[in-house]
C-alpha positions as CSV (number, residue, x, y, z in Angstrom):
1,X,-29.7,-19.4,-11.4
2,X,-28.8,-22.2,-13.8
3,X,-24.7,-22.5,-14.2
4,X,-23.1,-21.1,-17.6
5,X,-21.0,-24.1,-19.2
6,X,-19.2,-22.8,-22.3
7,X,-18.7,-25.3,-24.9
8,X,-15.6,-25.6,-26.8
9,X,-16.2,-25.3,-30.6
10,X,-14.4,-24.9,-33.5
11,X,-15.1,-23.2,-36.9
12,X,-14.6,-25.4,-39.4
13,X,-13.1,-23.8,-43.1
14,X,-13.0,-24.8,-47.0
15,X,-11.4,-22.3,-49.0
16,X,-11.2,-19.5,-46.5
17,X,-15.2,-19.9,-46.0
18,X,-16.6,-21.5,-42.7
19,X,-18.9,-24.5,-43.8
20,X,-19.9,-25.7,-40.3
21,X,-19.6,-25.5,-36.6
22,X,-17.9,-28.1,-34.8
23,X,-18.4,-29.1,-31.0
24,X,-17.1,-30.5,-28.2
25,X,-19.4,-33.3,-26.0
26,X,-18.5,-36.1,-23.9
27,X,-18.5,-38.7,-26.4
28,X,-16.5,-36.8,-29.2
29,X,-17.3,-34.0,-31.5
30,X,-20.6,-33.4,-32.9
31,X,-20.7,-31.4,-36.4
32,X,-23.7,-28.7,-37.7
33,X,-23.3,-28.1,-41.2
34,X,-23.6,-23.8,-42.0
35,X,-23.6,-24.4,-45.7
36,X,-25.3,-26.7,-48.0
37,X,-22.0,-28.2,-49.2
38,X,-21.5,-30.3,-46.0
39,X,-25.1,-30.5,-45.3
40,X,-24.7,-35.0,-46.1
41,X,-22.6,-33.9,-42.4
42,X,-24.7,-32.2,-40.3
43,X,-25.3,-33.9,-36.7
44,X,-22.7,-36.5,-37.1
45,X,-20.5,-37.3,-34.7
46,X,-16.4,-37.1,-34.4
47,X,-14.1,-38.3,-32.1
48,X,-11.1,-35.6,-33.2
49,X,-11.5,-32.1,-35.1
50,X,-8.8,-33.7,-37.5
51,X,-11.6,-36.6,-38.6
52,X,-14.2,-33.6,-39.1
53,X,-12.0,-32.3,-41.0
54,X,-11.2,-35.1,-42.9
55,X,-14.7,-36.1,-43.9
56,X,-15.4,-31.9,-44.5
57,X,-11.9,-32.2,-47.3
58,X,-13.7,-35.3,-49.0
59,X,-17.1,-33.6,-49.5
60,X,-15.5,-30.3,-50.5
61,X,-12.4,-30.8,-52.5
62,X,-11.2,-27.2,-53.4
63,X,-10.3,-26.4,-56.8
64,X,-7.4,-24.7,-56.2
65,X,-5.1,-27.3,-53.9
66,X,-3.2,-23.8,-52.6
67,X,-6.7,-22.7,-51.3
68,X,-6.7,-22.7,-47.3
69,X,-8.7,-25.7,-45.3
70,X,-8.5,-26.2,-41.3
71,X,-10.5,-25.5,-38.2
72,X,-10.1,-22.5,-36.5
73,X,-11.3,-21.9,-32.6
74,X,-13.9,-20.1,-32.2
């Protein structure tokens, strides 16, 4: 029976929405975009959530700078 790794991800947020699914591998963090609006993302690679998150923020500046942003554990 083949082993059952879990793999660490995070869901990544703009504007209390989740926009994409971020996940730990060896090298880093790999990012799959769930909404078109970080779609330019999807498959890149990150060494820290905080980049993601980063490069999520420039793609999707909020309107409202009070509006919530950040990666949650999922």
């Amino acid at each position: 029976m083949p082993s059952q790794e879990r793999s660490v991800r995070f869901v990544v947020e703009v504007e209390g929405r989740g926009v994409g699914v971020l996940v730990a591998q060896r090298s880093g963090y790999k990012y799959f975009a769930a909404d078109q609006s970080t779609a330019r993302l999807d498959g890149r690679h990150f060494t820290s959530p905080s980049q993601a998150q980063n490069a999520v923020s420039a793609l999707c500046r909020p309107h409202n700078p009070e509006q919530r942003q950040g990666i949650r554990h999922g």
